[in-house]
DSSP file (Angstrom, degrees, kcal/mol; ACC not computed):
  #  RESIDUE AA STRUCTURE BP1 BP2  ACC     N-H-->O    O-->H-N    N-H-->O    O-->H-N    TCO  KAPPA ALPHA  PHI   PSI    X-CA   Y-CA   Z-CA
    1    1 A X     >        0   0    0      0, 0.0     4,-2.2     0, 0.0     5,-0.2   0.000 360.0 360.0 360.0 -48.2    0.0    0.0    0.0
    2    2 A X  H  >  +     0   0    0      1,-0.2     4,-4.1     2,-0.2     5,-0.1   0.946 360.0  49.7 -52.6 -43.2    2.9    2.8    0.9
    3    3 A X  H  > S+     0   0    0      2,-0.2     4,-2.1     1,-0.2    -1,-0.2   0.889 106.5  49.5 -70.0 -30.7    4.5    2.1   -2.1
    4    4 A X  H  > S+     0   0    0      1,-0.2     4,-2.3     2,-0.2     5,-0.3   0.873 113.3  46.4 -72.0 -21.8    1.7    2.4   -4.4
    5    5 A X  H  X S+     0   0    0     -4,-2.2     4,-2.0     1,-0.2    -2,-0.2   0.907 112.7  60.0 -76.0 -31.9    0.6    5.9   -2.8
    6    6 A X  H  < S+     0   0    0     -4,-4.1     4,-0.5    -5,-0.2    -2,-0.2   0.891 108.9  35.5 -33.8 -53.9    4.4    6.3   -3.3
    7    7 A X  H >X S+     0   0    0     -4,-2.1     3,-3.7     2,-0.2     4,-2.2   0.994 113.2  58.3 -82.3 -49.5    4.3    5.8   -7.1
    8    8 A X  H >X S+     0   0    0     -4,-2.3     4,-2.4     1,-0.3     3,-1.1   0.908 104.4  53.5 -25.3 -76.3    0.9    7.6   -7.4
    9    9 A X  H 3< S+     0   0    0     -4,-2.0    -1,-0.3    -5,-0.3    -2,-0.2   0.731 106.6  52.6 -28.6 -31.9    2.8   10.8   -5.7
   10   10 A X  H <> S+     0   0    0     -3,-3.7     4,-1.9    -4,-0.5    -1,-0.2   0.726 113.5  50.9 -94.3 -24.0    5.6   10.5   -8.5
   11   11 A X  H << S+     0   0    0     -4,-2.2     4,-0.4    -3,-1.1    -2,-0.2   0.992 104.4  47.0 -41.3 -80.1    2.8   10.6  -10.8
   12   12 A X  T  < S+     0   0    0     -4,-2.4     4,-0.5     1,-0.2     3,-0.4   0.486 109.8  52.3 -59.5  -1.7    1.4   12.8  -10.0
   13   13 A X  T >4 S+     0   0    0      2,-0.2     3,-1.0     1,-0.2    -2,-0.2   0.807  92.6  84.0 -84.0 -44.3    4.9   15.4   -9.6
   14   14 A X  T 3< S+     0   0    0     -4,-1.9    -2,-0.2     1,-0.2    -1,-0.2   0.774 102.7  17.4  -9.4 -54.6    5.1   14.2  -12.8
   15   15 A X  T 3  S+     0   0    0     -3,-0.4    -1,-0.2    -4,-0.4     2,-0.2   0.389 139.8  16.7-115.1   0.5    2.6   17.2  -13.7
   16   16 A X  S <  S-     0   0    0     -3,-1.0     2,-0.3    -4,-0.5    -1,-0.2  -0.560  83.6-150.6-172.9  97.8    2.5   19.8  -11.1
   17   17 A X        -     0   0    0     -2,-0.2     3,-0.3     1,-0.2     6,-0.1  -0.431  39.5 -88.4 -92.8 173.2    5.8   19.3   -8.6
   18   18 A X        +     0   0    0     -2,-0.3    -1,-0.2     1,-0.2    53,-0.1  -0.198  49.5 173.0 -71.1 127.3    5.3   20.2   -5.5
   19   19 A X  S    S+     0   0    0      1,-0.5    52,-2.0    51,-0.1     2,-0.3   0.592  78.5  31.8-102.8 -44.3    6.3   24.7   -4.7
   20   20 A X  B  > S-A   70   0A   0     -3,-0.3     4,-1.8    50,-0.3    -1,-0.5  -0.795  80.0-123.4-121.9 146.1    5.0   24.4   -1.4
   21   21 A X  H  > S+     0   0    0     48,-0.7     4,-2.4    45,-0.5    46,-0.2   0.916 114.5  63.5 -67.2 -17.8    4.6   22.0    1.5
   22   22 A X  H >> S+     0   0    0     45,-2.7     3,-1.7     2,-0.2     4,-1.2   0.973  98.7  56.5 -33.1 -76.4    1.0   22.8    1.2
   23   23 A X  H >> S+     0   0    0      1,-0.3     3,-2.9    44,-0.2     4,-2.1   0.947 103.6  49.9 -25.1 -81.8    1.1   21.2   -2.2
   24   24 A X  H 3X S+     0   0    0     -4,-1.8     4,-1.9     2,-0.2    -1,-0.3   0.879 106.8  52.4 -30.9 -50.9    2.4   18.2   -1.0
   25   25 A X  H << S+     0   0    0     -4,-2.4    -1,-0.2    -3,-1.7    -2,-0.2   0.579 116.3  49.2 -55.8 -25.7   -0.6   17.9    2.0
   26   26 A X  H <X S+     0   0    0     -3,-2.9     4,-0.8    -4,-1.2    -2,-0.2   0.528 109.1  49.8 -89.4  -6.5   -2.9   18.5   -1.3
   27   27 A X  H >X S+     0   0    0     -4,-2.1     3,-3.3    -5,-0.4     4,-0.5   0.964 109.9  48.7 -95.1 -80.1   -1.0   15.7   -3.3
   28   28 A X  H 3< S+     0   0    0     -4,-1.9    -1,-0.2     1,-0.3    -2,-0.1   0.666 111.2  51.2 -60.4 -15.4   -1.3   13.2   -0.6
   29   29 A X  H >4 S+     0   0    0      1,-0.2     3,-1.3     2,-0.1    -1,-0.3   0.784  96.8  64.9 -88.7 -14.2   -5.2   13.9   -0.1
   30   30 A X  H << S+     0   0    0     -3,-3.3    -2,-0.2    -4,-0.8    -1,-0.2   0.202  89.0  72.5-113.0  19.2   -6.1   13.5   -3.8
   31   31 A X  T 3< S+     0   0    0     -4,-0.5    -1,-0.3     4,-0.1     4,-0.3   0.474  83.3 169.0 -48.5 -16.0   -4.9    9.8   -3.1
   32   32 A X    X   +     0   0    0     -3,-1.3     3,-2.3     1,-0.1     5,-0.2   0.468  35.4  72.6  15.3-154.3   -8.1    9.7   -1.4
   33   33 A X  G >  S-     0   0    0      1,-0.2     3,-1.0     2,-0.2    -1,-0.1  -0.226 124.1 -12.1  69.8-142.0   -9.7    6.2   -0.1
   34   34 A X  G >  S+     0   0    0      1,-0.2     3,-2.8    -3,-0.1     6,-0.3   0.883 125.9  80.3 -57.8 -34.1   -7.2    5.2    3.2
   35   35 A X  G <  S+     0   0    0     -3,-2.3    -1,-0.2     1,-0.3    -2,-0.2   0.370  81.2  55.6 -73.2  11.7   -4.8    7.7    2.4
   36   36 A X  G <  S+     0   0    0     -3,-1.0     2,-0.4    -4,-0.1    -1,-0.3   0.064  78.5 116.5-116.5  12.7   -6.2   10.4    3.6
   37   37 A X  S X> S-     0   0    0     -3,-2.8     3,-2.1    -5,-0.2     4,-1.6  -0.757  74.2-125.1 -83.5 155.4   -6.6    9.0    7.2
   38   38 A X  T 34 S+     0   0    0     -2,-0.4     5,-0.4     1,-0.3     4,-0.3   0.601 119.5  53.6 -65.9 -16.4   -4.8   10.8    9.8
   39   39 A X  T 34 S+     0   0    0     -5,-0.2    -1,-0.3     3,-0.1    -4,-0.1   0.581 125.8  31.7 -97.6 -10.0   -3.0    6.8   10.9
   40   40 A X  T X> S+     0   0    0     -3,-2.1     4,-1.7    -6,-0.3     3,-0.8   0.767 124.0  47.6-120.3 -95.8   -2.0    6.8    6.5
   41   41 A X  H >X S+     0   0    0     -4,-1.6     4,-1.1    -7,-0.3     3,-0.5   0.715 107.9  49.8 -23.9 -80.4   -1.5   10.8    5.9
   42   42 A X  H 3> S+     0   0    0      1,-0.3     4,-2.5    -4,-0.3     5,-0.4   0.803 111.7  41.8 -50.0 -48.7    0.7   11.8    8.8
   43   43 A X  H <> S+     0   0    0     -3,-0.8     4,-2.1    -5,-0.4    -1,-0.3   0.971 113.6  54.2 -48.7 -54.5    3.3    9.5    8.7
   44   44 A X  H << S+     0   0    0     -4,-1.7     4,-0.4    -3,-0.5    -2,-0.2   0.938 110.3  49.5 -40.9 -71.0    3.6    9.7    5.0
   45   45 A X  H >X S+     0   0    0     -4,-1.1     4,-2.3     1,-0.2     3,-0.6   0.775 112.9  36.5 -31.2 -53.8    3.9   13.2    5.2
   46   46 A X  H 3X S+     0   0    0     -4,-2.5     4,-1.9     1,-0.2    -1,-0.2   0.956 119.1  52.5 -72.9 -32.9    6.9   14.0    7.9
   47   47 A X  H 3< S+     0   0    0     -4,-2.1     8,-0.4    -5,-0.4    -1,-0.2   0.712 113.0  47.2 -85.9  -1.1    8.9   10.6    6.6
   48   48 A X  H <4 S+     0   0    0     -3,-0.6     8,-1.9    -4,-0.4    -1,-0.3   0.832 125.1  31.0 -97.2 -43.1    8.3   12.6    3.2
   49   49 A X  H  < S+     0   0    0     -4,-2.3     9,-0.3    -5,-0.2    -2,-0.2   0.568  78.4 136.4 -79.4 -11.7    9.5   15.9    5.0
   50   50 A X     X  -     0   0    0     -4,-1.9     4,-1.0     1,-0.2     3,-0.1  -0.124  49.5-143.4 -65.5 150.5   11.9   14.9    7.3
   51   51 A X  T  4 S+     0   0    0      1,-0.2    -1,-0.2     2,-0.2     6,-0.1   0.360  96.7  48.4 -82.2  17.6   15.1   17.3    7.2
   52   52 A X  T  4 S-     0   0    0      0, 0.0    -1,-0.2     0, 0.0    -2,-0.1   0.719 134.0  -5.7-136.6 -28.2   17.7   14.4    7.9
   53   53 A X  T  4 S+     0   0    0     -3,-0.1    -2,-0.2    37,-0.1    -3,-0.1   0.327  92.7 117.8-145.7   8.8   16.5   11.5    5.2
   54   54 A X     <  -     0   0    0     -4,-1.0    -6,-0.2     1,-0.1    -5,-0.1  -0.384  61.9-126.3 -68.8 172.2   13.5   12.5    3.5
   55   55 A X  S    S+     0   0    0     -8,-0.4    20,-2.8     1,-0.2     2,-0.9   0.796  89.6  69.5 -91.3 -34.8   13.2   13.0   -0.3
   56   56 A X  E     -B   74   0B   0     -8,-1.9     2,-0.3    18,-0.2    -1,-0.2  -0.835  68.6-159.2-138.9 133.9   11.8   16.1   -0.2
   57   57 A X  E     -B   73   0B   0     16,-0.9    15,-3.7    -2,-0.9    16,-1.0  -0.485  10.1-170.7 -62.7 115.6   13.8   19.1    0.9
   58   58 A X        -     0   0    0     -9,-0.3    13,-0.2    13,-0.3   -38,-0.0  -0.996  34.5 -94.8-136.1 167.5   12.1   22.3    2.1
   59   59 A X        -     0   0    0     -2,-0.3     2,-2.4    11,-0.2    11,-0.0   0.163  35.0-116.6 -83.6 143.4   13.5   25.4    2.8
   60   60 A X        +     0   0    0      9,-0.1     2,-0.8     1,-0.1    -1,-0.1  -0.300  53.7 157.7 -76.8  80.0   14.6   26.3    6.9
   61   61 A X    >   +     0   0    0     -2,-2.4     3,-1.3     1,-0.2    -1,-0.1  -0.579  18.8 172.3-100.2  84.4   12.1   29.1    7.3
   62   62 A X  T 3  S+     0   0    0     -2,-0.8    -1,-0.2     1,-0.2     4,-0.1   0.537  70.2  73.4 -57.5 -16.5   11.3   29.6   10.8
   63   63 A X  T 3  S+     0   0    0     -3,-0.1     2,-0.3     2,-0.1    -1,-0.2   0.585 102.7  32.3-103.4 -17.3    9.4   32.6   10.3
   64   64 A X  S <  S-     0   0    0     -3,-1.3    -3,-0.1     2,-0.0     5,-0.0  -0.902  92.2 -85.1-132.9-171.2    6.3   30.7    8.7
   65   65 A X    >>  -     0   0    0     -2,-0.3     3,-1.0     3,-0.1     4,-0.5  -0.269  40.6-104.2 -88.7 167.1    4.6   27.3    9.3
   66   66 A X  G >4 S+     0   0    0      1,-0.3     3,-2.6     2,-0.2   -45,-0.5   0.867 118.8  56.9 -46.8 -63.0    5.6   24.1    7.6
   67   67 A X  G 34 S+     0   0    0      1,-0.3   -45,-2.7   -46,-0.2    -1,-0.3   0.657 107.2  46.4 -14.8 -52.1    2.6   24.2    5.2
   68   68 A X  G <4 S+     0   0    0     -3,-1.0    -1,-0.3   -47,-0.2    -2,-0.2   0.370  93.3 104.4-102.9   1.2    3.5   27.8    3.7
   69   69 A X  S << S-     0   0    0     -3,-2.6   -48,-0.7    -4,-0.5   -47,-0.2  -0.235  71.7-116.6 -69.3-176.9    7.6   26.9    3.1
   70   70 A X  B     -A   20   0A   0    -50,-0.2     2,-0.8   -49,-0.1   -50,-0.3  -0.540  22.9-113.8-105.1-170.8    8.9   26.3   -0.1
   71   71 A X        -     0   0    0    -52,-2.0   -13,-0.3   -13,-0.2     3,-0.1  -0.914  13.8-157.5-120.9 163.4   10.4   23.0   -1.1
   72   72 A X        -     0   0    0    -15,-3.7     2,-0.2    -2,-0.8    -1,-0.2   0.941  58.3 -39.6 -93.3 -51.7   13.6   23.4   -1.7
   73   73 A X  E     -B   57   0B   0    -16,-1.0   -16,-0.9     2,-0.0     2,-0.4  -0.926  51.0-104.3-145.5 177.2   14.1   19.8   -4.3
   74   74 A X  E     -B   56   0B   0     -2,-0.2     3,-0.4   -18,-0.2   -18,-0.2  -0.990  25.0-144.1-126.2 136.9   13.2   16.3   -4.6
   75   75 A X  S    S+     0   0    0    -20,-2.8    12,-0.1    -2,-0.4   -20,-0.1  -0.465  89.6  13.8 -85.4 133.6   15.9   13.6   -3.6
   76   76 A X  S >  S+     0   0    0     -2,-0.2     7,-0.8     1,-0.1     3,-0.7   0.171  79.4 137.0  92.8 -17.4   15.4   10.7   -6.0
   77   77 A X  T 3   +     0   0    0     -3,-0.4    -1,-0.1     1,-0.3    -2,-0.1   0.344  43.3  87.5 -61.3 -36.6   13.5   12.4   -8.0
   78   78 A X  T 3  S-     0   0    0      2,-0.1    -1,-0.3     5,-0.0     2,-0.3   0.556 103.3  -5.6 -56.2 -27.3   15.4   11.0  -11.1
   79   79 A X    <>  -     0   0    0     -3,-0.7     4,-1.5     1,-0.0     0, 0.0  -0.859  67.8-108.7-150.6 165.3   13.0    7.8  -11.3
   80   80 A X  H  > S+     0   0    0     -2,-0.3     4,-2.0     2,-0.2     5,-0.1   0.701 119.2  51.8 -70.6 -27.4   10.2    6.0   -9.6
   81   81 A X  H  > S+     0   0    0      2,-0.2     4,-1.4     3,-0.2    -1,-0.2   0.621 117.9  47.4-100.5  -5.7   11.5    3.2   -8.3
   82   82 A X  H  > S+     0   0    0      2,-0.2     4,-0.5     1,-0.1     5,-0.3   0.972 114.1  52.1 -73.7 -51.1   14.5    6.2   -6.6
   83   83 A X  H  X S+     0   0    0     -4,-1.5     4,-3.0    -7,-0.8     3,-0.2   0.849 112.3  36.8  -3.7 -93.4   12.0    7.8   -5.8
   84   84 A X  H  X S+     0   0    0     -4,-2.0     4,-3.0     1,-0.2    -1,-0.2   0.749 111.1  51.1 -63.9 -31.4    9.9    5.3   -3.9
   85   85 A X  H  X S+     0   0    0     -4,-1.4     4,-0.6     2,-0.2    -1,-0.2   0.517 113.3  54.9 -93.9  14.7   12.2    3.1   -2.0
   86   86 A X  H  X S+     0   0    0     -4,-0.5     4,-3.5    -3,-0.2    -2,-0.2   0.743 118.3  35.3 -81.4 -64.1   13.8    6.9   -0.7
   87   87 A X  H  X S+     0   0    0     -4,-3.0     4,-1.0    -5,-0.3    -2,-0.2   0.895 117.4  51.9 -62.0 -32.9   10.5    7.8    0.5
   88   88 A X  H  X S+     0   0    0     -4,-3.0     4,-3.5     2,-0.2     3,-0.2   0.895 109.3  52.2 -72.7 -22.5    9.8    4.2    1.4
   89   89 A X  H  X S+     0   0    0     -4,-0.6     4,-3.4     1,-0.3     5,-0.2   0.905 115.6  41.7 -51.9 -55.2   13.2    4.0    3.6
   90   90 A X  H  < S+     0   0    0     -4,-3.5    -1,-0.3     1,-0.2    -2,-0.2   0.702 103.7  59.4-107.5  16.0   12.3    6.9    5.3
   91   91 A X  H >X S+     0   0    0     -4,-1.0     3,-3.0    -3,-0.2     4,-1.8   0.915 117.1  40.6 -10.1 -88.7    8.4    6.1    5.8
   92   92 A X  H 3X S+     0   0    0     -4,-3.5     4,-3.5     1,-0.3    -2,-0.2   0.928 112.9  55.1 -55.8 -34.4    9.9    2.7    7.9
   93   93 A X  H 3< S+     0   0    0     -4,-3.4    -1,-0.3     1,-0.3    -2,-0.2   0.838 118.7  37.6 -76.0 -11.7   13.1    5.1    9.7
   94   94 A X  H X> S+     0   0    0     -3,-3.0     4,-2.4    -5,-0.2     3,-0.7   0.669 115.4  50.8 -99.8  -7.0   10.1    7.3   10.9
   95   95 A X  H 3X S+     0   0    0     -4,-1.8     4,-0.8     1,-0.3    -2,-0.2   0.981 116.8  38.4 -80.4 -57.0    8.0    4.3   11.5
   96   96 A X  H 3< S+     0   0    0     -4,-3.5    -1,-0.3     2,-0.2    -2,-0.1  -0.194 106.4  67.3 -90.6  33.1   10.9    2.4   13.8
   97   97 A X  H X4 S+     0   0    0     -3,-0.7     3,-1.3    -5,-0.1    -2,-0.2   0.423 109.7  42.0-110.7 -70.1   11.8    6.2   15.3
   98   98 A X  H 3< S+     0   0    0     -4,-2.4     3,-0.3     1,-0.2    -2,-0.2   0.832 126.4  27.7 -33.6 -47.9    8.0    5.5   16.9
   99   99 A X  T >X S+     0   0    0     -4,-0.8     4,-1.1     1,-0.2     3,-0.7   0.130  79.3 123.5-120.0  24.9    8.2    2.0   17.9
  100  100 A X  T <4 S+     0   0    0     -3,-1.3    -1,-0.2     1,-0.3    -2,-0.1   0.690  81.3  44.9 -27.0 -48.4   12.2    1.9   18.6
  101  101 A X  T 34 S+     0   0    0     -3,-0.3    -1,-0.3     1,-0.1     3,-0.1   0.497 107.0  58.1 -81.9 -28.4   11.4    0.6   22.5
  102  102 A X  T <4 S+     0   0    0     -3,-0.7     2,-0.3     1,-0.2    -2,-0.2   0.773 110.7  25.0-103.9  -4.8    8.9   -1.8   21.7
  103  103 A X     <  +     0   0    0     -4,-1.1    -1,-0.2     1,-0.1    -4,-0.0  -0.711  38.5 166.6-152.2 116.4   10.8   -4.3   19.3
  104  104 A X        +     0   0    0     -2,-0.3     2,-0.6    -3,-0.1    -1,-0.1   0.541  51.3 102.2-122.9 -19.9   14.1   -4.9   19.0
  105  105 A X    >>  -     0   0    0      1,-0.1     4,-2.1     2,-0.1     3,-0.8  -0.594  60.6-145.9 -80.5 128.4   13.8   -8.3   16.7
  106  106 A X  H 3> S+     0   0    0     -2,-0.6     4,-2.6     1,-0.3    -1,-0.1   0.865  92.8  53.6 -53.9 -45.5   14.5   -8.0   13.5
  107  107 A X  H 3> S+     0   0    0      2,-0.2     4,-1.8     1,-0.2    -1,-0.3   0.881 100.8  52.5 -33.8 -55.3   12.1  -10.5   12.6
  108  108 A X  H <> S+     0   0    0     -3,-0.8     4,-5.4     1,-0.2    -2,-0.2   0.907 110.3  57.8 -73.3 -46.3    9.0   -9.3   14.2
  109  109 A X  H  < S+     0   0    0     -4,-2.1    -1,-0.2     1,-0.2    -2,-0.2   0.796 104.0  48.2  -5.1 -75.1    9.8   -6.0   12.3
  110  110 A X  H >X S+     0   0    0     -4,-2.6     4,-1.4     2,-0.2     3,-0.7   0.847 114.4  42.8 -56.9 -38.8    9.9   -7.4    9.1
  111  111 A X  H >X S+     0   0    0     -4,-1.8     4,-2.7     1,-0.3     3,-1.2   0.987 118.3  53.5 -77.9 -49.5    6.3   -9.4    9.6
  112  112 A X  H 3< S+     0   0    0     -4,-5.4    -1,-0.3     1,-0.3    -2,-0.2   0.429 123.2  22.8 -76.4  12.4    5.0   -6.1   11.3
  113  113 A X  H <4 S+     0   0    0     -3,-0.7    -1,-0.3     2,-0.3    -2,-0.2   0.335 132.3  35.3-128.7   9.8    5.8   -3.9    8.8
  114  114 A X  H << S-     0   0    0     -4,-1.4     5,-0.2    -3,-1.2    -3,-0.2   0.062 100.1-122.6-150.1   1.4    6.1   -5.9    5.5
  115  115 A X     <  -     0   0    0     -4,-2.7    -1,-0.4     1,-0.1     3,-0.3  -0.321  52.9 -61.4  86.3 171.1    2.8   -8.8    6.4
  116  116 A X  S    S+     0   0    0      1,-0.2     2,-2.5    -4,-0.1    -1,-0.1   0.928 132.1  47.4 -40.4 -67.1    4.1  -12.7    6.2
  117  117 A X  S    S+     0   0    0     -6,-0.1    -1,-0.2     1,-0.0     2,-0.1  -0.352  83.5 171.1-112.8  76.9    5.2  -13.3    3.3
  118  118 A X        -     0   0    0     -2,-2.5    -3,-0.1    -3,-0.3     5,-0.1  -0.243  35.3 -88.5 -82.8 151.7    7.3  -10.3    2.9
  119  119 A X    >>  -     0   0    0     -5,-0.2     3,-1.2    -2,-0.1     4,-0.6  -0.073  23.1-119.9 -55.5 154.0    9.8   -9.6    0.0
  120  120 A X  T >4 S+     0   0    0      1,-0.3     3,-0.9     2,-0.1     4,-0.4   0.992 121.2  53.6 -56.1 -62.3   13.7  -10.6   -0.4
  121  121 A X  T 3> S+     0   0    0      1,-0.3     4,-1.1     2,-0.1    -1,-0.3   0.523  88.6  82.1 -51.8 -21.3   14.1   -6.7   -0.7
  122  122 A X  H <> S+     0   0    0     -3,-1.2     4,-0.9     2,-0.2    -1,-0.3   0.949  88.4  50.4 -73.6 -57.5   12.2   -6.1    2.7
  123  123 A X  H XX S+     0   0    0     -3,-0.9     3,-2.2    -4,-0.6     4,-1.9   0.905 110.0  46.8 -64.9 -65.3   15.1   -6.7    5.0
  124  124 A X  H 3>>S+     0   0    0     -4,-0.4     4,-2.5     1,-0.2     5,-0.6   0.930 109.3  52.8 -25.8 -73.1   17.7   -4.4    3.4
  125  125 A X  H 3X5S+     0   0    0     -4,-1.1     4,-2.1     1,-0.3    -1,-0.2   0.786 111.0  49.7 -37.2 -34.5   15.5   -1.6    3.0
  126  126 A X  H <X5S+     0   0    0     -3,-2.2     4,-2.1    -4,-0.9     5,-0.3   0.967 106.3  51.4-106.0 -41.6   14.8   -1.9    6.7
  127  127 A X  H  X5S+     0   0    0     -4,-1.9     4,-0.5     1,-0.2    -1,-0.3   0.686 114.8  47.0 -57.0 -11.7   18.3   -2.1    7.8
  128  128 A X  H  X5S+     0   0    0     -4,-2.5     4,-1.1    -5,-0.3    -2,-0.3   0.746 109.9  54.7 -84.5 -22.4   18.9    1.2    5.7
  129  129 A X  H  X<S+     0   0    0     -4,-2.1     4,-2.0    -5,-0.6    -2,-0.2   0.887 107.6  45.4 -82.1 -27.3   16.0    2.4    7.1
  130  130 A X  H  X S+     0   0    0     -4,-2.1     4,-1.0     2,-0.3    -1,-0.2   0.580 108.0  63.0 -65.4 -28.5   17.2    1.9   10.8
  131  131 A X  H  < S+     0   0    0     -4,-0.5    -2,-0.2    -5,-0.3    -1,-0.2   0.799 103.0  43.3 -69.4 -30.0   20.1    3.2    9.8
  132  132 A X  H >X S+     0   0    0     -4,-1.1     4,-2.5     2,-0.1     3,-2.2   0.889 108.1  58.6 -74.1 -51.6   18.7    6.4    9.0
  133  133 A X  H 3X S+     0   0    0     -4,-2.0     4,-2.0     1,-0.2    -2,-0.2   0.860 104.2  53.5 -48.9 -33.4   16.6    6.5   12.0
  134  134 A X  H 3< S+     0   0    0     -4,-1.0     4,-0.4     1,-0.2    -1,-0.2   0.757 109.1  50.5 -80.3  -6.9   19.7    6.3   14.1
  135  135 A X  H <> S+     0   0    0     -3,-2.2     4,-3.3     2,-0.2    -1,-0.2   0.692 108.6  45.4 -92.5 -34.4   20.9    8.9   12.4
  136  136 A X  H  X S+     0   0    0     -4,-2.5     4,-1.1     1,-0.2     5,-0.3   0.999 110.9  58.1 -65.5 -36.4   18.1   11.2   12.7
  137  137 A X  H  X S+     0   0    0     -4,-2.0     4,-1.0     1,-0.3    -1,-0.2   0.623 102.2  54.5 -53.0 -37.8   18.2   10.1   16.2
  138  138 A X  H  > S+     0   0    0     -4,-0.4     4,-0.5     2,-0.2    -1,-0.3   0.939 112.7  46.2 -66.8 -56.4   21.9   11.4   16.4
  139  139 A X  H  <>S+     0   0    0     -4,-3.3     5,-1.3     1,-0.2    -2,-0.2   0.438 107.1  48.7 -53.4 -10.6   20.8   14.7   15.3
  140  140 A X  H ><5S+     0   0    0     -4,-1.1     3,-3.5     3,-0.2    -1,-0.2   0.730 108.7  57.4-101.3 -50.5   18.0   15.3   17.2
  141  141 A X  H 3<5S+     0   0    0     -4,-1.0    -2,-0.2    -5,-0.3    -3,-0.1   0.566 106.4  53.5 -42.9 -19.2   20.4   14.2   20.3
  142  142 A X  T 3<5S-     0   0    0     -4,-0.5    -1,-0.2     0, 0.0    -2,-0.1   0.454 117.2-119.3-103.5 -10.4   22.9   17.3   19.1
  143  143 A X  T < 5 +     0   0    0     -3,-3.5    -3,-0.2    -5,-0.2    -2,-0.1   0.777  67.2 144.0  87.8   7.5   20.1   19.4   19.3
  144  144 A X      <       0   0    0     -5,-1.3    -4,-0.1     1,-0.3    -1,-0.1  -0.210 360.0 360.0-128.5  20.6   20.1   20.4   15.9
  145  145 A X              0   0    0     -5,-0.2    -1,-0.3     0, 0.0    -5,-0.1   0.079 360.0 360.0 -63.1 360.0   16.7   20.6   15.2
């Protein structure tokens, strides 16, 4: 499911990329259906935004809200399938920044975030994606948010 709201999203940049993060908040509702519930949306969104491995960059404006910056590029940008497993990477590092404390086997991981009978590709992805989380994790630790 992430990835296909994934590809949809590159589709759609395809024709009208993203100025503002607003755009982006309009992009992910005219997925409709699931993706527009707040347990779908919000996560998509910050792992889309985040300033330390998400794909897409916007600009450090403190002086308005997230919604009204601009975005500064999109990481990945170059294809869909860069695209999507960048945004899916950091979808799962924001996903295991929530549940960091509650599961520490790699297994149980995989099955809760990829179903049973998850792909060869799932387990890579998710050690890059923990790898990124530990990174945001450093940065956020420095203060540097």
């Amino acid at each position: 499911m992430r990835t296909i709201a994934l590809s949809r999203l590159h589709d759609g940049f395809a024709h009208h990329l993203p100025v503002r993060v607003q755009n982006l908040n309009d992009a992910i509702a005219a997925l409709g259906g699931e993706f527009q519930t707040t347990y779908v949306a919000t996560p998509l969104f910050f792992s889309l935004v985040n300033e330390t491995y998400g794909p897409i960059r916007v600009s450090n404006d403190p002086t308005r809200r997230l919604r009204d910056r601009a975005v500064g590029d999109i990481h990945g940008y170059d294809s869909k399938d860069a695209f999507v497993t960048c945004a899916h990477r950091a979808w799962l590092a924001q996903a295991l920044y929530r549940i960091s404390e509650q599961y520490d086997d790699e297994d149980q991981l995989l099955v809760g975030l990829f179903g049973e009978g998850h792909p060869a590709s799932a387990a890579p992805l998710l050690r890059e994606a923990r790898s990124a989380m530990e990174e945001d994790r450093a940065f956020r630790d420095r203060g540097e948010d």
